[in-house]
C-alpha positions in Angstrom: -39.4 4.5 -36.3 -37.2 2.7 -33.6 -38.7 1.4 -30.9 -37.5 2.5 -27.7 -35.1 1.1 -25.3 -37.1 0.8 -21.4 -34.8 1.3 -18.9 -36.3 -0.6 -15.8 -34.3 0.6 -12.2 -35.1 -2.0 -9.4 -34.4 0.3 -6.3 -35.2 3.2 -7.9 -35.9 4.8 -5.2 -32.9 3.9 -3.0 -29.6 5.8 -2.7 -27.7 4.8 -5.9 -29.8 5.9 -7.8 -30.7 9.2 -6.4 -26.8 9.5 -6.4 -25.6 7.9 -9.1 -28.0 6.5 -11.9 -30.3 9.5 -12.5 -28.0 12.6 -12.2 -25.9 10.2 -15.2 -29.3 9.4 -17.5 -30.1 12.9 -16.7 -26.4 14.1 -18.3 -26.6 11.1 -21.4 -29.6 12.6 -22.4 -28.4 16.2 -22.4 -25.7 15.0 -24.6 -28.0 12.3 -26.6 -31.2 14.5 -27.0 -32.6 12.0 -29.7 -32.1 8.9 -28.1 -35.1 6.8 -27.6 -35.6 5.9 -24.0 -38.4 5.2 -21.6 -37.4 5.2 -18.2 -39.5 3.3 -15.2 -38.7 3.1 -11.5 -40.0 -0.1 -9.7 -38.9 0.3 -5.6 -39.9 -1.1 -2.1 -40.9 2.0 -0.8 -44.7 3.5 -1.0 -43.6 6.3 -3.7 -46.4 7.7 -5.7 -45.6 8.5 -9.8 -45.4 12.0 -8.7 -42.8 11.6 -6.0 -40.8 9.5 -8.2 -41.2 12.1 -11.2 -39.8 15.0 -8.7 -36.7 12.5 -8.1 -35.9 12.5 -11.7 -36.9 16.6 -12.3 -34.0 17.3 -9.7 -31.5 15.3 -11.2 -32.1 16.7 -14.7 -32.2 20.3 -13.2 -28.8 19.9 -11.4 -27.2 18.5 -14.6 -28.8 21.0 -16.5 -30.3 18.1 -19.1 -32.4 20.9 -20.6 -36.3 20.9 -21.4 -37.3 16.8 -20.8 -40.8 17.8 -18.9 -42.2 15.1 -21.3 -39.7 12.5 -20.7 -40.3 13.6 -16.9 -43.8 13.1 -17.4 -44.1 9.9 -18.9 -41.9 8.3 -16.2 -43.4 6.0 -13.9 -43.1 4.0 -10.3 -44.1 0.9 -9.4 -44.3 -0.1 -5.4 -43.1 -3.6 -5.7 -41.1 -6.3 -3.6 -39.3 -7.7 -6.7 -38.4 -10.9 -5.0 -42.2 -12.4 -5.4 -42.5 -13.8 -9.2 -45.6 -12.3 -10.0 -44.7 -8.4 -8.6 -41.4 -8.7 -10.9 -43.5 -10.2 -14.0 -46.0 -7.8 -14.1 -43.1 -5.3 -14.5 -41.7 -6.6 -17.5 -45.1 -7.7 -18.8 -45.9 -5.7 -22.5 -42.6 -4.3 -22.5 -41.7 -4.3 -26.3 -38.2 -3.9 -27.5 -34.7 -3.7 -25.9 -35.2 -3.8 -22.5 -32.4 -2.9 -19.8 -32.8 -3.8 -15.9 -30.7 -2.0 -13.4 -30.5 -4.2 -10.3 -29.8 -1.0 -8.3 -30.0 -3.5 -5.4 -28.4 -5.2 -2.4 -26.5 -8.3 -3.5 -28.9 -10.2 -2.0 -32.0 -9.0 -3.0 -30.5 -8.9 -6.6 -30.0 -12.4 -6.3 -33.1 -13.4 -5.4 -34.6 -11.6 -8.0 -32.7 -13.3 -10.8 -33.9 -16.7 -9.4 -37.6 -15.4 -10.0 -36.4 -14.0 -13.2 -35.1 -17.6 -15.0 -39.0 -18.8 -15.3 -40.5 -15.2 -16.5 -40.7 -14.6 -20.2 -38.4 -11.4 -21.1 -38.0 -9.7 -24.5 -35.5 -11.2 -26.7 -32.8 -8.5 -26.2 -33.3 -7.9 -22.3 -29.8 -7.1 -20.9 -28.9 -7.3 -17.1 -26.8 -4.6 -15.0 -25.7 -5.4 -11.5 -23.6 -3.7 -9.5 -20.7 -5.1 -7.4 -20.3 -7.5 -5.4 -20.8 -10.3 -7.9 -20.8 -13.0 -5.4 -19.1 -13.1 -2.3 -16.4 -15.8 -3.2 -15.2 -17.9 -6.4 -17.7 -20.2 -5.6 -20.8 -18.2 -5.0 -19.5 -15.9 -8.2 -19.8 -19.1 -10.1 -23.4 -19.9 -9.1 -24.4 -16.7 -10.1 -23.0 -16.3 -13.3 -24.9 -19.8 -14.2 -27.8 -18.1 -12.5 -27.5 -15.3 -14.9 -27.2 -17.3 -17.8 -30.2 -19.5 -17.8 -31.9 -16.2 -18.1 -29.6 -14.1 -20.5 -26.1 -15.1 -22.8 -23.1 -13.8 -21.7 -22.9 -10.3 -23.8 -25.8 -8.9 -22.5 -24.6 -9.4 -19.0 -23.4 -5.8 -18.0 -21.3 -6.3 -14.1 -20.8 -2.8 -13.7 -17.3 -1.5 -12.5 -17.3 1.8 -13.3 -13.5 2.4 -13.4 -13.4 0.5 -16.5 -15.0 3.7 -17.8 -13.9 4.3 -21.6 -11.5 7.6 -20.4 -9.3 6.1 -18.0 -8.8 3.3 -19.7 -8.5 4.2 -23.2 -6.0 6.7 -21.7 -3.4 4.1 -20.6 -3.9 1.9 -23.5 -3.4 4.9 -26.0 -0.2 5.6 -23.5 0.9 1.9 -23.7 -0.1 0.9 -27.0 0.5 3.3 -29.4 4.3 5.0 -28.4 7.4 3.5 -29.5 8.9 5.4 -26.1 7.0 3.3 -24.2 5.3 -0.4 -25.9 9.4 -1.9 -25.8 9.7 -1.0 -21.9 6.5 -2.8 -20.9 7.7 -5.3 -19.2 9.9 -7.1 -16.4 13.1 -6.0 -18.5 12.5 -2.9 -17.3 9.6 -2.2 -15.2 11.0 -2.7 -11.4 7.8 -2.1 -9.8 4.1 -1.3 -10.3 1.6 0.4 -8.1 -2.2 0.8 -8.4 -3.8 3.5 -5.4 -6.6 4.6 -4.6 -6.2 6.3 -0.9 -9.7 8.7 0.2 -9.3 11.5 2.6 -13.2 10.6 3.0 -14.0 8.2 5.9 -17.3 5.9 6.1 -19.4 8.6 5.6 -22.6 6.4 6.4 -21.7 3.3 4.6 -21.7 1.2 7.1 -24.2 -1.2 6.4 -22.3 -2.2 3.6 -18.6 -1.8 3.9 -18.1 -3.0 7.3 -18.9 -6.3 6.0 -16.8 -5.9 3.2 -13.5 -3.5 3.8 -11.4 -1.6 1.7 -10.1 -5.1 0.1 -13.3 -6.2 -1.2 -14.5 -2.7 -1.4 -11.7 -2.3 -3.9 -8.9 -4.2 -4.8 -11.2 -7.2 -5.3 -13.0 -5.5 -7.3 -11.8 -2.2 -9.5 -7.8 -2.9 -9.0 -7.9 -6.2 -9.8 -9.6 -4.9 -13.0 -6.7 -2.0 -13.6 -4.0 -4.6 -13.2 -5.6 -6.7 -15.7 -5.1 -3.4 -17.4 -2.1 -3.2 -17.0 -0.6 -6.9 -17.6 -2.5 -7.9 -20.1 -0.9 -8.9 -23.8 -2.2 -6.2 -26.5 -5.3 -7.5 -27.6 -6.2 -7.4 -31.6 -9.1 -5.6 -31.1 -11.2 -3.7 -28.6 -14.1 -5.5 -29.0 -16.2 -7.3 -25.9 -14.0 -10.9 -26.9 -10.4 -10.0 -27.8 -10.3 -7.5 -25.0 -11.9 -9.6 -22.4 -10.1 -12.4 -23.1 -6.5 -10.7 -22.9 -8.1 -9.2 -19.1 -9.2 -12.6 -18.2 -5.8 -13.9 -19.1 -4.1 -11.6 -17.0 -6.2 -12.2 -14.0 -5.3 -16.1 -14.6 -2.0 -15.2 -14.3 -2.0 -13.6 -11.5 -1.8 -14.7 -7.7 -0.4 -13.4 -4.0 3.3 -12.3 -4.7 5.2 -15.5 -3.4 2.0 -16.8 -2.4 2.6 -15.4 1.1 -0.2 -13.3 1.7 1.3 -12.8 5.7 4.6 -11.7 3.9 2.7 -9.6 0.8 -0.3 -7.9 2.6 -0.8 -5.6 4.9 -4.2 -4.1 6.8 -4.7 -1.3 8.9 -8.0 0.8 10.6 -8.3 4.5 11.3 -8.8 6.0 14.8 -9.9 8.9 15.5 -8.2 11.7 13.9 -9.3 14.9 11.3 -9.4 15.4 7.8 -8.5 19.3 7.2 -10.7 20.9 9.6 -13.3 18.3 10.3 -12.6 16.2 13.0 -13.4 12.0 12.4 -14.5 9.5 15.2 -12.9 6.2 15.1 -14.3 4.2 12.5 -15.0 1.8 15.5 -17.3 4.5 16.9 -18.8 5.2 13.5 -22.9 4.7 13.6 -23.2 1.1 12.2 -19.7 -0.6 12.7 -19.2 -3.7 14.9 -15.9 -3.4 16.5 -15.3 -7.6 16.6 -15.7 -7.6 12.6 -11.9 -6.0 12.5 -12.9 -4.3 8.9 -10.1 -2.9 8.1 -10.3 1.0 6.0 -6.9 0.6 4.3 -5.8 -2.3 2.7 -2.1 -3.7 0.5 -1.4 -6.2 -1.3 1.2 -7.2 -3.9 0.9 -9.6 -6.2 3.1 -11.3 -9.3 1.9 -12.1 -12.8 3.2 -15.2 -13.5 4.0 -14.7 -17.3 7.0 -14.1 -19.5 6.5 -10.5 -20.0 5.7 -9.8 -16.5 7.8 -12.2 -13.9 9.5 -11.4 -10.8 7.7 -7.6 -10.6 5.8 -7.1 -7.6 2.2 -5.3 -8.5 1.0 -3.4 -5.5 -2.6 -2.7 -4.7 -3.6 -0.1 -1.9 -7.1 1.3 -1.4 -7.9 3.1 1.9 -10.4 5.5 4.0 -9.8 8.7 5.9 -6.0 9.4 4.7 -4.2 12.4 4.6 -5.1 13.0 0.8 -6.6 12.2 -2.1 -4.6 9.9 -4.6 -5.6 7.9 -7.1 -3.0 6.8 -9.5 -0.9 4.1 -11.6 3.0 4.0 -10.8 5.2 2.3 -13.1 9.0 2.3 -11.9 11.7 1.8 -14.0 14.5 -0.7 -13.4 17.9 1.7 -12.5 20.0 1.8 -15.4 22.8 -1.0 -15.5 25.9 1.9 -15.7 26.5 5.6 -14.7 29.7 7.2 -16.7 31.6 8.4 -14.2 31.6 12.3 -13.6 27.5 12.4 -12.5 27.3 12.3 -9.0 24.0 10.9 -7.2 23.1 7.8 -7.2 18.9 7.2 -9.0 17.1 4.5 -7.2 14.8 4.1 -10.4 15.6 4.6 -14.3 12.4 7.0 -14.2 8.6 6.6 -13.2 5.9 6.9 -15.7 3.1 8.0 -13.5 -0.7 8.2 -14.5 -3.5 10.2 -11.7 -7.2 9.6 -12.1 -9.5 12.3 -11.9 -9.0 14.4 -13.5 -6.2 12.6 -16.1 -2.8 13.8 -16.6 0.0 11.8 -17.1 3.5 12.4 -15.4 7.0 11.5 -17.0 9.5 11.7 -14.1 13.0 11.9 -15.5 16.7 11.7 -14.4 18.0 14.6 -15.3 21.4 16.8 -14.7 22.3 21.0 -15.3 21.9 23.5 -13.1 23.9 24.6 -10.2 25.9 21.3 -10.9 26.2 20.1 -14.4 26.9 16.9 -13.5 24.5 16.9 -10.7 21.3 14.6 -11.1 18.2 15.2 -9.9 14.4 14.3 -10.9 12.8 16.6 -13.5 9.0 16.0 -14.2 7.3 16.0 -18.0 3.4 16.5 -16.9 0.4 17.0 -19.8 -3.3 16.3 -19.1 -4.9 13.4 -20.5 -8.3 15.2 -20.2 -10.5 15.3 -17.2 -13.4 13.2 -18.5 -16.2 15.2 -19.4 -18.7 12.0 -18.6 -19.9 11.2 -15.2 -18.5 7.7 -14.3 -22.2 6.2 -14.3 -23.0 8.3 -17.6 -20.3 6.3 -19.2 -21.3 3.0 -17.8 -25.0 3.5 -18.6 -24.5 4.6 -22.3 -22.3 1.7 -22.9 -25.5 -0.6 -21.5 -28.0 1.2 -23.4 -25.3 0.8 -27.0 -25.4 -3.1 -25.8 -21.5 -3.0 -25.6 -20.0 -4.9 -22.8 -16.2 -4.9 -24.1 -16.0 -2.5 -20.3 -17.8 -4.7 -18.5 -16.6 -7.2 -15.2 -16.9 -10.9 -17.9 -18.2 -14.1 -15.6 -14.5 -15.5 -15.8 -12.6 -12.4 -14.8 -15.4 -12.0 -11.8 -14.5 -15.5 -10.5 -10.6 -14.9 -10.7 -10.7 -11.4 -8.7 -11.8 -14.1 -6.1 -9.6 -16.5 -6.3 -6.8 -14.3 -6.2 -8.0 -12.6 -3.1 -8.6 -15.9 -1.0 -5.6 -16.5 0.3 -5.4 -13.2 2.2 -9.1 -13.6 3.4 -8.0 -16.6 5.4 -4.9 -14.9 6.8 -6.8 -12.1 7.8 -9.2 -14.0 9.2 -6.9 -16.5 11.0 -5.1 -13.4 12.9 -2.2 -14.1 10.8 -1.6 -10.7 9.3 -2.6 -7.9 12.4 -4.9 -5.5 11.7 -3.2 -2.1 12.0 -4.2 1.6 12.8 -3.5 4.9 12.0 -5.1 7.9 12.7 -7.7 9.7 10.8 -5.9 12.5 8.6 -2.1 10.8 8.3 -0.6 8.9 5.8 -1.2 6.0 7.4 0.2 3.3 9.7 4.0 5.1 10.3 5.6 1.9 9.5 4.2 1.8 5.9 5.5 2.9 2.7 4.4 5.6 1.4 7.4 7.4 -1.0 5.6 6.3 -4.5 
């Protein structure tokens, strides 16, 4: 017999994982009945075993995880500050086996945990998951990734980003990869432009604590754009695996810096004012419970940036993230240069040579085509090939936590790639903070500032 792998939450009994984390081990083991896993809670807050077990019975029930009364049972909670070296050792103490701790955690207290961690003895294949932030520049993302390493190596070091979920990814690597229609184009010979959004018709919805020190940039592009982009520009690796792959991300990310590094010219920022979304009406995020006005966080961020390599120079990749828009839209959008000649006899002129479009959540991948018939035979006009990639049957987390539990960290945020999303971002933290690039607004419910682009 195996012996099980213990799952060991810090903040269990904080909003993640009510949220995230248990409705996703509730739907792994629905799917994974037979997988060997003790699951224990360890929180700030004076929970009792049986309040705790109730949290986890509620998540199973919603995801319908089946009959795990005994799993449910055996759970347990620990009241603990894990910042004091003897609360946290006496949680890993007789632990045998694999052992995976979930820093469900603020940054902070995640930190200081890891320091108390370095001089506690864990078991030999103890694996680490924190969430995002990893550090709050290059420099403190660097001191934590040597932090991390005097207690565990590098591959069982799991930064969790859950877009690099296997499903959206493996989606536009099949796409790019493995068709003859598309693995000639990729590249400045005939991509014109590339975009990577993720707009929200949600506002703060009581985040505030944490994202009005952060804003949409950090919130996002610092951290999951960055890491699509790397997708995206990255040279075809030789293998999938957690070092080929990684390394071809981090090389990307190298690469990579503030399109003529002008980040007044190449960025833009903007915050929402009072407005609606559909039939709910949204204060001003400066009148939102939580926000200091004199931070300027701003809820919808751009910037565009250039991959300084042979395959990719001179196209401008553009990555926009915002709160409380008119719509949902997550998606990739790769433009094609416009064809060098027209015969004469088709009238219109195409500003692109086609748009190969991917949307997240659920999948589906569009093929938008110049195209002529109709009325006019000679007439063009823009005809759309759409098929479903599949919607993901996986919760997001469900994917990130069975890829912790299998020890694979090919997915995973490596310390290098961490460190370069920062360095990339620099530049436009200083002009942002210097006044240099103004801070924008828009109202709650609309596509935005009016004097921004928004035809992708």
């Amino acid at each position: 017999m195996t012996t099980p792998t213990t799952l060991l939450i810090l903040g269990a009994s904080g909003d993640l994982t009510s949220r995230l984390l248990l409705p996703a081990i509730a739907q792994l083991l629905q799917r994974q009945p037979d997988r060997e896993l003790v699951l224990r809670g360890a929180g700030s807050d004076d929970w009792s075993d049986e309040r705790w077990q109730e949290a986890v019975r509620t998540a199973f029930a919603a995801e319908d995880a089946g009959d795990q009364q005994e799993r449910i049972a055996g759970t347990t909670y620990v009241q603990a500050d894990v910042t004091d070296p003897d609360a946290i050792a006496a949680l890993v103490e007789g632990i045998e086996g694999a052992l995976v701790i979930y820093f469900a955690l603020p940054p902070a207290i995640a930190l200081a945990a890891c320091e108390k961690l370095v001089d506690i003895p864990l078991p030999e294949h103890t694996v680490l998951a924190l969430e995002k932030p990893f550090g709050g520049d290059e420099q403190s993302a660097a001191e934590l990734n040597r932090l991390l390493l005097r207690i565990v190596p590098e591959n069982r070091i799991f930064r969790v980003d859950h877009f690099l979920g296997r499903s959206t990814i493996l989606n536009i690597m099949g796409v790019r990869f493995a068709n003859r229609l598309v693995e000639p184009v990729w590249s400045a010979d005939q991509v014109q432009s590339v975009l990577v959004r993720y707009d929200e018709s949600l506002a703060l919805e009581n985040r505030a604590r944490y994202y009005d020190k952060a804003g949409a940039m950090i919130d996002m592009i610092q951290s999951h754009l960055l890491q699509v982009l790397a997708i995206l520009a990255m040279e075809q690796p030789a293998d999938l695996d957690e070092v080929d792959l990684r390394d071809a991300m981090a090389a990307a990310l190298r690469a990579t810096r503030i399109q003529g590094d002008d980040p007044i010219a190449s960025t833009r920022r903007a915050r929402y004012t009072a407005g609606r979304s559909g039939d709910r009406p949204v204060p001003a995020y400066t009148d939102e419970e939580g926000v200091d006005p004199s931070r300027e966080t701003e809820t919808l961020a751009e910037i565009t940036c250039e991959v300084n390599t042979a395959r990719w120079a001179g196209v401008p990749f553009t990555l926009r993230s915002g709160k409380a828009l008119a719509e949902r839209r997550a998606e990739i959008v790769v433009t094609f240069r416009p064809v060098r000649h027209l015969p004469e006899g088709l009238t219109g002129t195409p500003t692109d040579g086609g748009v190969l479009r991917f949307t997240l959540g659920p999948d589906r991948i569009d093929l938008e085509l110049n195209v002529n018939g109709g009325d006019d035979p000679f007439a063009l006009r823009r005809d759309v090939l759409s098929t479903p990639l599949g919607e993901g049957t996986l919760l997001a987390y469900t994917e990130v936590l069975s890829e912790i539990l299998d020890g694979d960290v090919a997915l995973s945020v490596r310390a290098d790639a961490a460190e370069q999303c920062w360095r990339i971002i620099q530049p436009v933290r200083d002009a942002w903070r210097s006044g240099a690039v103004p801070l924008q607004e828009y109202p709650a419910g609309s596509l935005g500032p009016e004097d921004w682009t928004t035809s992708h």
